[in-house]
C-alpha positions as CSV (number, residue, x, y, z in Angstrom):
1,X,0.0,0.0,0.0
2,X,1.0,3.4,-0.8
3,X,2.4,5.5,2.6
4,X,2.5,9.5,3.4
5,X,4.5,10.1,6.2
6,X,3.5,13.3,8.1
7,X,4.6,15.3,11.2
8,X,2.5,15.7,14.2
9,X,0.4,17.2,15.1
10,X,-0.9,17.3,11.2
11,X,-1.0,13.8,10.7
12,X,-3.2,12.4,13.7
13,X,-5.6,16.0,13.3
14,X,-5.9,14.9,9.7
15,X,-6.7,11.0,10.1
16,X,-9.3,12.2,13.2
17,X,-11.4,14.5,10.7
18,X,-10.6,17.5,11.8
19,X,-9.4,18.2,8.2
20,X,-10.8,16.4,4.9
21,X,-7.2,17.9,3.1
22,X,-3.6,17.2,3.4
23,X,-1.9,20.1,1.7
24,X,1.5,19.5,-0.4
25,X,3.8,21.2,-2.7
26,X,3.5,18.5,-4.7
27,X,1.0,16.8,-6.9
28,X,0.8,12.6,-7.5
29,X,-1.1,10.8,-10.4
30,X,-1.4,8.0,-7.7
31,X,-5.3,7.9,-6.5
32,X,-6.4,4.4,-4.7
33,X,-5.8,3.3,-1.0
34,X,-3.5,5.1,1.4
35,X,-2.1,4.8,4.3
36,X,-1.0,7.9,7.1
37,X,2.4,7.5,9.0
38,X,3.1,9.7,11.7
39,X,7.3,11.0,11.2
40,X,9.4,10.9,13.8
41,X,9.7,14.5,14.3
42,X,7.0,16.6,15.7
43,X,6.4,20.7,15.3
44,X,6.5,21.5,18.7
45,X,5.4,25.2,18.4
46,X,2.2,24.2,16.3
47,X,1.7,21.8,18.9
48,X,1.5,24.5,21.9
49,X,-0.7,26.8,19.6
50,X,-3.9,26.6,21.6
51,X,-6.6,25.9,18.5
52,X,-4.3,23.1,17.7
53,X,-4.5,21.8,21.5
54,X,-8.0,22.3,21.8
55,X,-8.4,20.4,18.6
56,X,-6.6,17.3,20.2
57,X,-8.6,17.6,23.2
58,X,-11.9,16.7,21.7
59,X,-10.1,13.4,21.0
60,X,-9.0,12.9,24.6
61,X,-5.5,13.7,23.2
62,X,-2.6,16.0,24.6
63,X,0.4,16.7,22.2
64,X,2.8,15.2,24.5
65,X,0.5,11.6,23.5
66,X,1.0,12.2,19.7
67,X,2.6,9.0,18.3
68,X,5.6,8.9,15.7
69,X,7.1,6.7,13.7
70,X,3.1,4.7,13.6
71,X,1.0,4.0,10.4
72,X,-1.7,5.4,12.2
73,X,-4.5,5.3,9.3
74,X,-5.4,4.3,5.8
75,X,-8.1,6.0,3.5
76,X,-8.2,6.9,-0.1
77,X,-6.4,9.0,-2.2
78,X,-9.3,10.5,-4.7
79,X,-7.5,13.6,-6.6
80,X,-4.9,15.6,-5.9
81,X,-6.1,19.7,-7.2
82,X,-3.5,22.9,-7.3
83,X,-4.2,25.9,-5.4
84,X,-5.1,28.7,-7.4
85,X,-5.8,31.7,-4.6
86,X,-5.3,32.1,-1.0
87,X,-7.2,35.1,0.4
88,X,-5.7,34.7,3.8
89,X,-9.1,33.1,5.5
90,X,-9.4,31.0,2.4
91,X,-8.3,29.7,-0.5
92,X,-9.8,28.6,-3.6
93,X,-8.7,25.7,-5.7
94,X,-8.6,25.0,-9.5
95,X,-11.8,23.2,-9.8
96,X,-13.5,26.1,-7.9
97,X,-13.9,25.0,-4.9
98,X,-13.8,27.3,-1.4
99,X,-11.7,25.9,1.2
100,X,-12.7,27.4,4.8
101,X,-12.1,26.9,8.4
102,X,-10.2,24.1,9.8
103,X,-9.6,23.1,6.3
104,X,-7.8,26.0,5.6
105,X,-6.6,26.6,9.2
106,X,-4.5,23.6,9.3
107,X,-3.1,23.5,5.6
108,X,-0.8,25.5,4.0
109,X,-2.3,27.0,0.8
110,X,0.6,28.7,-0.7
111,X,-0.6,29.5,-4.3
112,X,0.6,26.3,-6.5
113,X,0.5,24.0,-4.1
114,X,-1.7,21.2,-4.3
115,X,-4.5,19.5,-2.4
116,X,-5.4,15.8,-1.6
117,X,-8.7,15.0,-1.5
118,X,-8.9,11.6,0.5
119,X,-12.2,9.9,1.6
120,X,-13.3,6.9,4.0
121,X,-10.5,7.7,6.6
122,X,-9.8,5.1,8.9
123,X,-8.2,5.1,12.4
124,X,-6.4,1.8,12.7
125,X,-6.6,-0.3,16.2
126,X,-3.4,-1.1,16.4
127,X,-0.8,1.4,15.0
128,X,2.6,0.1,13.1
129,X,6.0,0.9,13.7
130,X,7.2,1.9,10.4
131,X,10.3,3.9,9.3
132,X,9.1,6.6,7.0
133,X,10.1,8.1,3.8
134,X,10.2,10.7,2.2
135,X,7.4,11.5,-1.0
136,X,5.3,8.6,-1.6
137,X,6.4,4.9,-0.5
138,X,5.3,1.3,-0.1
139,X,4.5,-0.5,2.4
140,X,3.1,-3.9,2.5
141,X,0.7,-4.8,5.5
């Protein structure tokens, strides 16, 4: 299965729902299952922002209880759109779509960047050690 590794706090906020986008400054052709790793490294000043904290908290979560180095979930990959404006409270992508709120609040729209639009995200039980990668990468389950 195909594997984005990304830092916390992003990744677990991401595979909980509290965003339907991962934002990247690049674009894939891939589209089909997925699977979220969590990176070693964690941004520790996003992670004392208090939005961000009071995000985690609706999940019983402090950012001292992120994991790393986990396959946390797996979901799939449906397109992958460029950014075409960002207004500063939102941002508007090449199909036309309005990106607002915690969508926008915990990506980075930079104009040119992309979008991935996932679907069914799934929390696993049990999380996997894995050693991540940079860009896309394979891991089999």
């Amino acid at each position: 299965m195909k594997v984005l590794s990304m830092i916390q706090p992003w990744a677990s906020l991401f595979a909980l729902g509290e965003n339907k986008y991962e934002t990247r400054s690049w674009q894939t052709k891939y589209r089909g299952p997925l699977a979220i790793h969590t990176s070693k490294k964690a941004d520790k000043v996003a992670s004392r922002q208090e939005g961000i904290q009071a995000l985690l908290k609706r999940h019983g979560i402090t950012p001292e209880e992120l994991p790393t180095g986990v396959i946390i979930a797996t979901c799939i990959l449906k397109d992958c759109v460029r950014i075409t404006e960002n207004n500063q409270d939102h941002a508007i992508l090449e199909n036309g779509e309005v990106v607002v709120g915690n969508d926008y609040y915990l990506g980075d729209f930079t104009v040119g960047g992309y979008v991935w639009v996932v679907e069914d995200m799934k929390m696993l039980d049990e999380f996997i050690p894995a050693k991540g990668q940079l860009g896309l990468w394979e891991f089999k389950f």
